[in-house]
Structures are given as structure tokens and as C-alpha cells.
C-alpha positions in Angstrom: 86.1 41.2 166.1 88.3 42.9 164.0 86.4 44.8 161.0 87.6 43.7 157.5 89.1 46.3 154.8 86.3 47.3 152.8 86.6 46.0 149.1 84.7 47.0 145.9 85.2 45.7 142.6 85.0 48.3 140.0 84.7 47.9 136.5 83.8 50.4 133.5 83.6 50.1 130.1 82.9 52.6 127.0 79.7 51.6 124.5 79.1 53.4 121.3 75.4 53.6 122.1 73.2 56.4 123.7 72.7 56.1 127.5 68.7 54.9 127.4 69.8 52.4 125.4 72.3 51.2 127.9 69.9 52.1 130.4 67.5 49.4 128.7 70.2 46.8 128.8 70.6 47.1 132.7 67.0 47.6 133.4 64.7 45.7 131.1 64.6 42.4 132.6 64.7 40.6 129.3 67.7 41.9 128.5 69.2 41.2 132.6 67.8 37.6 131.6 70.3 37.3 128.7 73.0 38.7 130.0 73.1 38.1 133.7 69.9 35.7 135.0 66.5 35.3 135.0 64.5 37.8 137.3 61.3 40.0 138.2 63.4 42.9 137.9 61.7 46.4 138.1 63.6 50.2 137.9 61.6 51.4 141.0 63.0 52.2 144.2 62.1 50.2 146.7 61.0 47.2 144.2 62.4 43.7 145.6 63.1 41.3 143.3 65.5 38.2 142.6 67.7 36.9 140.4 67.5 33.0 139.6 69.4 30.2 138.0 69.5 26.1 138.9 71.3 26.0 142.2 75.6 25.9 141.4 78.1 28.2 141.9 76.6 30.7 143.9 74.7 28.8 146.4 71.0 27.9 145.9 70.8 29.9 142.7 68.9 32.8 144.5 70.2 36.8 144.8 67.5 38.6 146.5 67.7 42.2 145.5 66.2 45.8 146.1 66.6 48.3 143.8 67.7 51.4 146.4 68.3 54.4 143.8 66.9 54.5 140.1 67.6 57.8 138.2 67.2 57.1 134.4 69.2 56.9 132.7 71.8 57.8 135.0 71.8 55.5 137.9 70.8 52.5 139.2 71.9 50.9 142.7 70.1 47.4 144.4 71.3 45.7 147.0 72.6 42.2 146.3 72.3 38.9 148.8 73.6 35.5 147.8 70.9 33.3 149.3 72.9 30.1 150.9 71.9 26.7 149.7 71.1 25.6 153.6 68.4 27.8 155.1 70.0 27.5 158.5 73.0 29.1 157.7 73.1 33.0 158.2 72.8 35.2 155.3 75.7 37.0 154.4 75.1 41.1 154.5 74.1 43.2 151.5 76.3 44.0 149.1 75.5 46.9 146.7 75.5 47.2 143.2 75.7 50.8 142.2 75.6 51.3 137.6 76.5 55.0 136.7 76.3 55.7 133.2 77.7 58.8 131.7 77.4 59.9 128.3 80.8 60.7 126.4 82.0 60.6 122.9 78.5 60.0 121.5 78.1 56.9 123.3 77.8 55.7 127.2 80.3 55.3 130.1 79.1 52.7 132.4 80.6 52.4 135.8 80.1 49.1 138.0 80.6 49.5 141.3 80.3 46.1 143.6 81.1 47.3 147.2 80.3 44.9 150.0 82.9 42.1 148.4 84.7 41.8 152.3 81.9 39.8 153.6 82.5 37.0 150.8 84.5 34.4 150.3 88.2 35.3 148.2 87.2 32.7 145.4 83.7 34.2 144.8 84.8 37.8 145.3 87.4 36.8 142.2 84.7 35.0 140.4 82.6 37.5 140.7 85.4 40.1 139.4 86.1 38.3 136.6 82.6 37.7 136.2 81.1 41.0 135.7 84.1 42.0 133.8 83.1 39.4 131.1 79.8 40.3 130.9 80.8 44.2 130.8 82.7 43.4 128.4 81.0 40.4 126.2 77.3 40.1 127.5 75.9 43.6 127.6 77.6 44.5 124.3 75.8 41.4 122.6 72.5 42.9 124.0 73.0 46.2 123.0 72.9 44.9 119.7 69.1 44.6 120.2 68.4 47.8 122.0 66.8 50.7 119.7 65.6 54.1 121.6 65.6 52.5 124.7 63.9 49.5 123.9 65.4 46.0 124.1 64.1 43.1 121.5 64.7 39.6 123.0 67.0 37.1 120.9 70.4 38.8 121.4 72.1 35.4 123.4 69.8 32.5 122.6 69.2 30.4 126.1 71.8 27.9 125.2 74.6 30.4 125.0 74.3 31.7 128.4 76.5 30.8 131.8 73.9 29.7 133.6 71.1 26.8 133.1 67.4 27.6 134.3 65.6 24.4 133.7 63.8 24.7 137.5 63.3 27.9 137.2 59.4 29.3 138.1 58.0 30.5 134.6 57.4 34.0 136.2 60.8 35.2 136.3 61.9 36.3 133.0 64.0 34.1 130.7 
């Protein structure tokens, strides 16, 4: 078998806001429910948790996820498997999601690293490019907006607003 280049998509992007209060965006899962999906996200290492949406464009609408470093408000790394619609498939490896933030010009460097990107498909690895680009750039600002000393107030993107639907979604996940 002939190993595959690794890829990681990297994105970054400057916010005029302190780094707990970015920190709060990435971590609160509220504010991941707005701006990414609805999950029983935690900041501890070792914490397994998923993200969820109505089964579409990424499978069955499960990521299973484990949160492998959490240094606040520095960095934050989980691992990140697409669950597949058909339980008999295989599941694709881990990918990892490493956040770095950095504090600079009185606001908050945040550095997305997606490494692991080889072992899926070329459509969803540009979907997913272009995906966490728009909600660098769109999504997590439009939170921010509701973030005060590291503390995130629900209501930033109403439900209706968001990319994904969650109308079979368990009421324990976050929405």
C-alpha cells in the first residue's frame, strides 16, 4: 500500500477580542452549537463527545470527538471521526483538530489546524476547507458578538440561520 501525502488544512484569522473570549466561542458548547453543530462538548482532556446534525452531507450526521489537549485559553485539540451513514462500512481514521490562539494587537490570533484530511474524500476535504474558512471567517465573528469576559450569551445566529437542520436531534446535545 502506498502511504498518502499527508494534508492539513490551515486557516487563521485575526479577532479584535481578548483570547478567553475567543476561547469561549470554541469551547462553550452553546456557542459550537451556533456556529458549528449541536454537541455535549466539554474543555477536558480526555472528554468524548459528538457533534450532531440530521444525517446529509457528511454522512449520518455524527463526528465523534475527544478532546486530546485543552490549555485555556491557548489550545485546544480533539480528534475528529466522520461517522458513516452504513454501520458496516469501516470508519475512516482520526483526523485532528488542533485551535491555537495567540493574543496580538489587543485582540486574538486563531490558528485552525485540520491535519488527517488524506484519509477523506477530495470533495469533502474541499468542503470542509471552504467550510471552516466560512465559519472562521463569518460564524465565530457573529458569536463573538455575544461573548463578554469569557462568557458566551445564546442568540448570536438564531436556529434558522445556521447550515445545518437538527430537527432529530436528541434534546441532550446543545442547540
Amino acid at each position: 500500500m502506498v502511504a498518502r501525502r499527508p494534508i492539513t488544512i490551515r486557516k487563521e484569522r485575526f479577532y479584535p477580542h481578548p483570547p478567553e473570549d475567543v476561547w469561549a466561542a470554541i469551547t462553550d458548547p452553546h456557542a459550537l452549537a451556533e456556529w458549528l453543530e449541536p454537541n455535549d462538548h466539554q474543555p477536558i482532556v480526555g472528554h468524548k463527545f459528538q457533534f450532531r446534525c440530521d444525517p446529509g452531507l457528511c454522512g449520518s450526521g455524527v463526528t465523534e470527538c475527544e478532546v486530546l489537549e485543552a490549555e485555556p485559553p491557548v489550545r485546544l485539540v480533539w480528534s475528529w471521526v466522520h461517522v458513516p451513514k452504513d454501520p458496516n462500512r469501516p470508519r475512516p481514521k482520526p483526523m485532528i483538530i488542533s485551535w491555537t490562539l495567540s493574543p496580538k494587537d489587543g485582540g486574538t490570533m486563531l490558528i485552525l489546524e485540520h491535519s488527517g484530511a488524506e484519509n477523506i474524500d477530495w470533495l469533502t476535504r474541499n468542503m470542509m476547507r471552504v467550510g471552516w474558512g466560512f465559519m472562521m471567517k463569518k460564524m465565530i465573528a457573529r458569536v463573538l458578538s455575544r461573548v463578554h469576559e469569557g462568557t458566551f450569551t445564546p442568540g448570536a445566529i438564531p436556529q434558522e440561520k445556521r447550515y445545518y437542520t437538527c430537527n432529530t436531534i436528541p434534546e441532550k446535545y446543545i442547540r
